[in-house]
DOKOLDREN-74028 format. One line per 3 residues: their letters; for each residue x, y, z of N, C-alpha, C. Coordinates in pm, 1 decimal, decimal comma, padded with zeros to 6 digits, always signed. Layout:
! residues N
a = X Y Z X Y Z X Y Z ~ ...;
! end
This chain:
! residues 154
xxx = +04616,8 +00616,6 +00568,7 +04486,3 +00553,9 +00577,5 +04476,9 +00447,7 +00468,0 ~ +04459,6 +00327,1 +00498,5 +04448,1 +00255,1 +00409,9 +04324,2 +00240,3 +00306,6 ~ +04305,7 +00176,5 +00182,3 +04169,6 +00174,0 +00109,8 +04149,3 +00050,5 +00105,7;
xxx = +04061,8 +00049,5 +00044,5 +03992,9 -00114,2 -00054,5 +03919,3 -00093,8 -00141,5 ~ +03923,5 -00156,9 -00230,3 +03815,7 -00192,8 -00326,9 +03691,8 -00225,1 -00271,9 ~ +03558,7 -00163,5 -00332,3 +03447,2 -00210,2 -00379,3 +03370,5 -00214,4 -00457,8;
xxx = +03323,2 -00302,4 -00452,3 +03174,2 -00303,6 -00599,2 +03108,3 -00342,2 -00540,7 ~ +02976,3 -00223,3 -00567,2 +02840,1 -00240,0 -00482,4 +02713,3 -00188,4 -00591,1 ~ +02626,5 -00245,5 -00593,4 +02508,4 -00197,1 -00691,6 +02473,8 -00171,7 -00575,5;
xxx = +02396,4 +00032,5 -00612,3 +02333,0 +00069,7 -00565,2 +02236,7 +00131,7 -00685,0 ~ +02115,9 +00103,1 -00612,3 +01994,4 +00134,5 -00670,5 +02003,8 +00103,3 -00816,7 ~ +02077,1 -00043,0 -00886,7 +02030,9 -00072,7 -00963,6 +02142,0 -00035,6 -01070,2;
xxx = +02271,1 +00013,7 -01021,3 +02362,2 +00070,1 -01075,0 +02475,3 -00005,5 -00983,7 ~ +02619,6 -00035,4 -01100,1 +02714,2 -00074,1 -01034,8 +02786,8 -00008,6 -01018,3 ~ +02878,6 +00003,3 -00875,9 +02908,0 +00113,3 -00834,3 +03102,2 +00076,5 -00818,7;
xxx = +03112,1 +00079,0 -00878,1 +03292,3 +00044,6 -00823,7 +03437,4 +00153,3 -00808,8 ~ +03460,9 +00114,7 -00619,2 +03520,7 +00256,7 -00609,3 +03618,4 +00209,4 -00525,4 ~ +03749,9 +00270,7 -00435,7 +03855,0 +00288,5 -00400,5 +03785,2 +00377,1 -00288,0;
xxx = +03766,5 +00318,2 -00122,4 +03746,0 +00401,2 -00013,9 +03805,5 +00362,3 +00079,9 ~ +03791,7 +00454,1 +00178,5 +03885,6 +00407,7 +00271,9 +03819,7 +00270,8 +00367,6 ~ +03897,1 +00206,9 +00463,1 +03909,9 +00097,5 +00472,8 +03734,1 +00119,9 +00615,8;
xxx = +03792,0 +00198,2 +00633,0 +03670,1 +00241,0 +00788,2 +03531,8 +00328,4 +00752,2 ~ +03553,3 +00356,9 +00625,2 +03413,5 +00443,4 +00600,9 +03302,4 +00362,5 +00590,1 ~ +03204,6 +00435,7 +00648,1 +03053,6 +00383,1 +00654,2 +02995,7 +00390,1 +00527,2;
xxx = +02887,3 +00273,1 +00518,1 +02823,4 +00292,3 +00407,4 +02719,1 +00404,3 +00408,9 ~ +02693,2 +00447,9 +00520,9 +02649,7 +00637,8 +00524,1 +02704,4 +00670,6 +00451,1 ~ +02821,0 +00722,4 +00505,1 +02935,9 +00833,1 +00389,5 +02972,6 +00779,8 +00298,7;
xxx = +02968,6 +00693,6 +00240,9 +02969,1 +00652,1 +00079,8 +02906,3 +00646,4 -00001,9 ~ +02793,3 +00630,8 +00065,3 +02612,2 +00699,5 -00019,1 +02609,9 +00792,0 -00058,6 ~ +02652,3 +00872,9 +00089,4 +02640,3 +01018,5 +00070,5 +02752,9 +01087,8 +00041,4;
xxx = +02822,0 +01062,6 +00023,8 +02955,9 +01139,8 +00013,7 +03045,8 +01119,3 -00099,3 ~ +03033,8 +00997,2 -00130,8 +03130,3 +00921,7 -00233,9 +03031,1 +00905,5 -00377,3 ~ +02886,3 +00861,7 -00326,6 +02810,3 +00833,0 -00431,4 +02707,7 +00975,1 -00482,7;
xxx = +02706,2 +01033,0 -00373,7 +02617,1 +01204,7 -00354,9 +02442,4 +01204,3 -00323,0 ~ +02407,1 +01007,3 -00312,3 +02283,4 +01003,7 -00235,3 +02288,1 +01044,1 -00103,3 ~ +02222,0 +01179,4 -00136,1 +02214,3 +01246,5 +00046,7 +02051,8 +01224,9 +00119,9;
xxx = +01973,4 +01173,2 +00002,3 +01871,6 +01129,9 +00066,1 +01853,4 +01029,0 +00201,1 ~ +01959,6 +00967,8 +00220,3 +01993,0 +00882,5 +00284,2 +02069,0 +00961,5 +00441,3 ~ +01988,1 +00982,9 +00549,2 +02043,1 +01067,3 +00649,0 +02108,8 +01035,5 +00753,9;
xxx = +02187,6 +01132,7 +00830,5 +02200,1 +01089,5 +00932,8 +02220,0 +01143,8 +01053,2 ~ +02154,4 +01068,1 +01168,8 +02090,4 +01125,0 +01315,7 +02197,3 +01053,2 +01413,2 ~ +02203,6 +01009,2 +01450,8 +02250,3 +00954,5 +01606,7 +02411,6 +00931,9 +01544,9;
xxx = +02413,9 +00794,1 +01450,1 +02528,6 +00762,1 +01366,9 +02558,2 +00657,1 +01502,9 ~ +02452,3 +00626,8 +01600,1 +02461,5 +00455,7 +01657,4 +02398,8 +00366,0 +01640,0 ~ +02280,7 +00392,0 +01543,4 +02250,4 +00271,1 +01522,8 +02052,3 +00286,3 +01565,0;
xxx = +02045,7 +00408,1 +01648,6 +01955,7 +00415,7 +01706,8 +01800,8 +00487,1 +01660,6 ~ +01817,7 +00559,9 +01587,0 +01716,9 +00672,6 +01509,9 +01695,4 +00678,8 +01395,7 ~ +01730,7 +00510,6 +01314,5 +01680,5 +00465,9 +01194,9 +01710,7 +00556,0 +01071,2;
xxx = +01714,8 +00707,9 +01065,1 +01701,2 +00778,2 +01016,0 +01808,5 +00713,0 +00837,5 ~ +01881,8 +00643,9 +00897,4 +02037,4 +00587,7 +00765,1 +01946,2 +00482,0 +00724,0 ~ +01847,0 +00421,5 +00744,1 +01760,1 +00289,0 +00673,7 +01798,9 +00291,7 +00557,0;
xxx = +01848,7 +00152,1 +00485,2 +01885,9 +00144,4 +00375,7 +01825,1 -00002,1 +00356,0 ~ +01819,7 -00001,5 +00239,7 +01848,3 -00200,3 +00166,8 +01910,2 -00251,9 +00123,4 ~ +01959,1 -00394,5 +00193,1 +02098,9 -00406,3 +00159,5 +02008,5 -00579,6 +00137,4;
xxx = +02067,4 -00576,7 -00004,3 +02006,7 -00772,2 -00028,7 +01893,4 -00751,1 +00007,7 ~ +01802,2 -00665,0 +00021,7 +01633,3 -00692,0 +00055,2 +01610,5 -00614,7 +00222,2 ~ +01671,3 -00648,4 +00239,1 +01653,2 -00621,8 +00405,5 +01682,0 -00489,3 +00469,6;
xxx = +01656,8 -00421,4 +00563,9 +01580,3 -00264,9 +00583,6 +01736,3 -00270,8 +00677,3 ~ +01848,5 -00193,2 +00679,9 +01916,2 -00221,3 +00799,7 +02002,2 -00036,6 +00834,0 ~ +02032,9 -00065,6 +00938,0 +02143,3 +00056,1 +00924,0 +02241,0 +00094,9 +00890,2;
xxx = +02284,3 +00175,0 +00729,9 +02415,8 +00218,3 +00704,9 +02496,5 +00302,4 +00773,8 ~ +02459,7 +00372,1 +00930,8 +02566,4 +00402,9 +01009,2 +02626,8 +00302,2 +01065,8 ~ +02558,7 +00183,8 +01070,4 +02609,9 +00065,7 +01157,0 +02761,2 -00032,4 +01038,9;
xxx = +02757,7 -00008,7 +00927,1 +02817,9 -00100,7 +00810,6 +02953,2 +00002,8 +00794,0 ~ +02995,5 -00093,5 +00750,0 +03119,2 -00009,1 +00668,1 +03109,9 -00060,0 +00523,3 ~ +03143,8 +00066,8 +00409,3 +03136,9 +00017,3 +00284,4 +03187,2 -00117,7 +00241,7;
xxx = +03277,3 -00127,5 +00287,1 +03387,6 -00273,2 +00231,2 +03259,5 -00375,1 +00263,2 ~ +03191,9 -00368,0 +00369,5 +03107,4 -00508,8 +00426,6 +02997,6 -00508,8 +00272,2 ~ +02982,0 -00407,4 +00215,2 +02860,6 -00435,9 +00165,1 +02922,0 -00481,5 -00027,9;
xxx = +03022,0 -00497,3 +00003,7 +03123,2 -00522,8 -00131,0 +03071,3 -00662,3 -00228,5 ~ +03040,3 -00638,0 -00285,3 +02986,7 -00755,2 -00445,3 +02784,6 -00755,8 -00384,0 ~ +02742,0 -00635,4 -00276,2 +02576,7 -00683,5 -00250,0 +02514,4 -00591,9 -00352,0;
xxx = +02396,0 -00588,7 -00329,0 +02272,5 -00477,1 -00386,6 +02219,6 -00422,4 -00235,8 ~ +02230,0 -00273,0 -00286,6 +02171,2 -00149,6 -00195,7 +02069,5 -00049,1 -00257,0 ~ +01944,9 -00061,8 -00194,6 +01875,1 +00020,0 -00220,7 +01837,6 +00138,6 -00120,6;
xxx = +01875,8 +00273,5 -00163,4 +01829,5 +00406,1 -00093,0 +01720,9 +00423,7 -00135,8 ~ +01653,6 +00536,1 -00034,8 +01526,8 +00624,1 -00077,7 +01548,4 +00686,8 -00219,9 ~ +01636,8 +00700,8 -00265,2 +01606,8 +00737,2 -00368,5 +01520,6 +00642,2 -00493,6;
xxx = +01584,3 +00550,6 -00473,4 +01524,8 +00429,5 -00556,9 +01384,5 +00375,7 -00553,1 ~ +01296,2 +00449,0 -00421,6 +01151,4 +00453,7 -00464,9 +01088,6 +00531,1 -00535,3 ~ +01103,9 +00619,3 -00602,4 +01017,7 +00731,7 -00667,5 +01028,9 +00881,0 -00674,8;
xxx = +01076,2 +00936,8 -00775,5 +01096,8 +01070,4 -00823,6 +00942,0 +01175,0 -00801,4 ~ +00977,3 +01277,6 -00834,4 +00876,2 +01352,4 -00765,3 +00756,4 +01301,8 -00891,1 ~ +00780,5 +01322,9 -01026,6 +00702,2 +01255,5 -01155,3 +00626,5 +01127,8 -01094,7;
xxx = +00704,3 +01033,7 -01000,8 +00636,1 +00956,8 -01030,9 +00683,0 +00839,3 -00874,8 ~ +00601,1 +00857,0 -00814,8 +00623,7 +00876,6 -00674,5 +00552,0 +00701,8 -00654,5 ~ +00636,4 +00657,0 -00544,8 +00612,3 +00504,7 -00465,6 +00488,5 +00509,2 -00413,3;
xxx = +00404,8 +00406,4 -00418,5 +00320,0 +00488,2 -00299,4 +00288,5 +00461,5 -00186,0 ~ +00425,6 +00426,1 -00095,3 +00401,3 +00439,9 +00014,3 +00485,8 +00656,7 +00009,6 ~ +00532,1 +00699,9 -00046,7 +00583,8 +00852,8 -00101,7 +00424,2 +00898,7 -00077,1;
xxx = +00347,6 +00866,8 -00146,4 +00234,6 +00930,7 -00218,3 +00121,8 +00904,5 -00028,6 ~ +00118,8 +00790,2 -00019,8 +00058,3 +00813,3 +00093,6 +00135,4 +00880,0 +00224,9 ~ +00235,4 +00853,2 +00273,4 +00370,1 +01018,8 +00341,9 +00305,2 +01139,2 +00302,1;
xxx = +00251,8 +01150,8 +00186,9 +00218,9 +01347,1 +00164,3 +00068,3 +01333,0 +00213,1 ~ -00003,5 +01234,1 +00149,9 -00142,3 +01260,5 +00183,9 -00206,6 +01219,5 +00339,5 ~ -00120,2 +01157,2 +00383,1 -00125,6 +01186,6 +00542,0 -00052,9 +01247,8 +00626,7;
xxx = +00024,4 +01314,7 +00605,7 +00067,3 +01430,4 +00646,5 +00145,1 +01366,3 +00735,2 ~ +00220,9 +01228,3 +00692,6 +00311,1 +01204,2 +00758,3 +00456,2 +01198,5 +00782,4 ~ +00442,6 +01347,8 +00756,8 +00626,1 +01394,7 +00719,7 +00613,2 +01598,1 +00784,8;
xxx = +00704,6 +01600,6 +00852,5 +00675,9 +01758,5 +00880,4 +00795,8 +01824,7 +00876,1 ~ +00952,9 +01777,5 +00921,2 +01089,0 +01837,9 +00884,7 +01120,0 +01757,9 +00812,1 ~ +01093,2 +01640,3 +00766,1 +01165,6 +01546,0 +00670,1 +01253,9 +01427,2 +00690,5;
xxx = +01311,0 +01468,7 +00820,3 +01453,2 +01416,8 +00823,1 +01442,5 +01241,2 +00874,6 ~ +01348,0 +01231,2 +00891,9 +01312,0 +01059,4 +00900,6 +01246,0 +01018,4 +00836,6 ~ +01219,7 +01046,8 +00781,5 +01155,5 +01047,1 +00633,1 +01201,4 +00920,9 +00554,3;
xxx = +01314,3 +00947,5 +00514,5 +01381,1 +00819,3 +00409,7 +01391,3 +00692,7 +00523,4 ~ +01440,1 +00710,1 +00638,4 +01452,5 +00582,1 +00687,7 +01355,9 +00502,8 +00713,5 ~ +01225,8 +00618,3 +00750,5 +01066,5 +00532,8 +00741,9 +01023,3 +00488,4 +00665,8;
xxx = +01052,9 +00556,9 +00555,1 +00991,3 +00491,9 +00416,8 +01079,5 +00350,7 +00381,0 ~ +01208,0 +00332,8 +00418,6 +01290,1 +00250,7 +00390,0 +01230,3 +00116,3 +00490,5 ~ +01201,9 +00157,1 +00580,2 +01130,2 +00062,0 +00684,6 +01021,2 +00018,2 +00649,2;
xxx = +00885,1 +00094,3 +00601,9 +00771,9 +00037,5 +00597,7 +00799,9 -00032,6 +00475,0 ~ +00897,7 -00008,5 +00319,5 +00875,8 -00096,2 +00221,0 +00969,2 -00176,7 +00214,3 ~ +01035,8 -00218,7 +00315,1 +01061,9 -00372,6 +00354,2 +00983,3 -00416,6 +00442,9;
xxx = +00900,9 -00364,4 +00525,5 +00810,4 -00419,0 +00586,3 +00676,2 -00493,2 +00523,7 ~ +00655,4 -00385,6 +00449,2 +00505,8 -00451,6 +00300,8 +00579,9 -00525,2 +00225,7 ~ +00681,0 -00523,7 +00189,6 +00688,8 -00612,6 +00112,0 +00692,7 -00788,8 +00185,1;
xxx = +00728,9 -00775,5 +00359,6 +00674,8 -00915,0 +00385,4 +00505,3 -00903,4 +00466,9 ~ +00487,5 -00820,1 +00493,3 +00334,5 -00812,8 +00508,9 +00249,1 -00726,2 +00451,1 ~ +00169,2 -00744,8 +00329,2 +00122,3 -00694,8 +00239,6 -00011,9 -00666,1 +00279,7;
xxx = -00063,0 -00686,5 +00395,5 -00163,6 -00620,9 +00470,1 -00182,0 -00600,7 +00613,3 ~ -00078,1 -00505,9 +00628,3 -00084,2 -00466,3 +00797,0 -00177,5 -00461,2 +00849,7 ~ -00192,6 -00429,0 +00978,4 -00259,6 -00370,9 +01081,8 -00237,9 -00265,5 +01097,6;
xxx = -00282,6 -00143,3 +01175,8 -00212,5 -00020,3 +01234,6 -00084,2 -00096,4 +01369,9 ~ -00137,6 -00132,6 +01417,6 -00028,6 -00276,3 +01537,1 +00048,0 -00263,3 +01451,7 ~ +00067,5 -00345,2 +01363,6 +00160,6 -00413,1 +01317,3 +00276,5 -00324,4 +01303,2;
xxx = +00196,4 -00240,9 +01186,2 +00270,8 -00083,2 +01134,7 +00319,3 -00039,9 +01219,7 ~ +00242,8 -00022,9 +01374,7 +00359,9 +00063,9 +01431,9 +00471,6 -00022,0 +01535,5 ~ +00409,8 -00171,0 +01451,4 +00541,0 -00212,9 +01539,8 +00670,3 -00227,4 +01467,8;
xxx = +00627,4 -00210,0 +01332,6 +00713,7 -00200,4 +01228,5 +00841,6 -00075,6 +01236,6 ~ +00797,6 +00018,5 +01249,9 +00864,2 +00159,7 +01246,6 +00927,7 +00189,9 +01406,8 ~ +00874,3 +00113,1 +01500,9 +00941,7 +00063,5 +01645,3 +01058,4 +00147,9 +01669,9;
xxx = +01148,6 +00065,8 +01542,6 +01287,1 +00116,1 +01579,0 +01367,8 +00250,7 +01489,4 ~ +01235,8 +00347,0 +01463,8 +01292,1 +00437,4 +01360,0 +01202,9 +00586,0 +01472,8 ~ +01264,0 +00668,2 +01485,3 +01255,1 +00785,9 +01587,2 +01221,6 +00917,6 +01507,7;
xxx = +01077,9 +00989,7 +01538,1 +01058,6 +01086,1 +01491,4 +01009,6 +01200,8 +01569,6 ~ +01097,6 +01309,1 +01585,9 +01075,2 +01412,0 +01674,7 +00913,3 +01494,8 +01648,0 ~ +00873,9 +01514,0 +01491,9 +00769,2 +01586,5 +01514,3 +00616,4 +01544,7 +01458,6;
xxx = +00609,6 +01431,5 +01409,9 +00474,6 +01340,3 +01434,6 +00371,1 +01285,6 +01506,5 ~ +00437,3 +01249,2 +01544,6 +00336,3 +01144,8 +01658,9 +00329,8 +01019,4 +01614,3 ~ +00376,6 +00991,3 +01504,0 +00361,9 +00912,6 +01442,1 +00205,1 +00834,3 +01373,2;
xxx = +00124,9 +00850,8 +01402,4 +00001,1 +00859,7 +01407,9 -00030,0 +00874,5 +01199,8 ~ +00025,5 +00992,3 +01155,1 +00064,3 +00986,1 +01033,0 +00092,3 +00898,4 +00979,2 ~ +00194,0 +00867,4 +01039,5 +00315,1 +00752,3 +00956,7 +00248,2 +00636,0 +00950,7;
xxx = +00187,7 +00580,1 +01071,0 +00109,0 +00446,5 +01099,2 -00041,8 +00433,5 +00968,4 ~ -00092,6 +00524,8 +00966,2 -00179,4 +00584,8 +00863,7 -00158,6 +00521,3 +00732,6 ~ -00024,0 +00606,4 +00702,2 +00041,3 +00619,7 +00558,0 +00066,3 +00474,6 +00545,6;
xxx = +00134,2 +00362,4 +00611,5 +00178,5 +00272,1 +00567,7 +00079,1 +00178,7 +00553,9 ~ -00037,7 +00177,7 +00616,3 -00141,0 +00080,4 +00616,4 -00224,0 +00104,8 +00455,3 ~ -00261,8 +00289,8 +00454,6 -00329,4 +00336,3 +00374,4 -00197,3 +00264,3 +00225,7;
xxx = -00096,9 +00296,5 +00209,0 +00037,6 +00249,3 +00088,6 -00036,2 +00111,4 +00077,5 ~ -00063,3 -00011,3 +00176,8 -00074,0 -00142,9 +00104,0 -00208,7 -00072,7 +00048,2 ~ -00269,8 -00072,5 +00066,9 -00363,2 -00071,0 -00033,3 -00535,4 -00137,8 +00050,4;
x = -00629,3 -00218,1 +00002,1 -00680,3 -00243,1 +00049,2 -00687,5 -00442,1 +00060,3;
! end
């Protein structure tokens, strides 16, 4: 199996490692780096659940391979907020009760704060056209749409 070099800042940290040539930037998050916050559902591309930031932008790390993301900046869920001291689109997720197994969790949150950060005052529309492409079995989403409007603020 062949490797390559990369260097990747993740979450603000430089990360430089020896992986194999085909691994996803999933399994290098999670596997290589031990951010498991970062999940994964389908692994096509389809159920958002791997949402990451890569250069700013909300995309899928089942879809990448590590090498592609070599000399960028990546930000995981982890990099919004510890339990001390929580993001608040985190803080609005608990107080609308828009989280119930978890497991889409990081990719939503990864979605709506690249989303606020280019529209800093949604709609509920908007919001849920935002999260569109991120799949949650036990919401309704109704929560989630909530949480992200209630996160900008007023």
């Amino acid at each position: 199996m062949s490797t390559v070099p990369v260097s990747i800042t993740v979450n603000g940290e430089r990360r430089e490692e020896q992986v194999p040539a085909r691994l996803t930037l999933a399994d290098f998050l999670r596997d290589t780096l031990g951010l498991t916050g970062t999940h994964l559902g389908c692994e096509h591309g389809i159920c958002g659940s791997c949402t990451i930031h890569l250069d700013g932008a909300a995309v899928r790390s089942c879809l990448l391979l590590a090498a592609q993301a070599d000399g960028r900046e990546v930000a995981t869920v982890e990099s919004l907020g510890g339990r001390e001291d929580l993001h608040p689109l985190q803080r609005a997720f608990s107080e609308a009760h828009a989280l119930q197994c978890g497991f889409c969790t990081p990719g939503m949150l990864m979605t709506a704060a690249a989303f606020l950060r280019e529209e800093p005052s949604p709609t509920p529309e908007a919001a849920r056209e935002a999260i569109a492409g991120n799949l949650c079995r036990c919401t309704g989403y109704a929560g989630i749409v909530e949480a992200i409007v209630e996160a900008a603020g007023p």
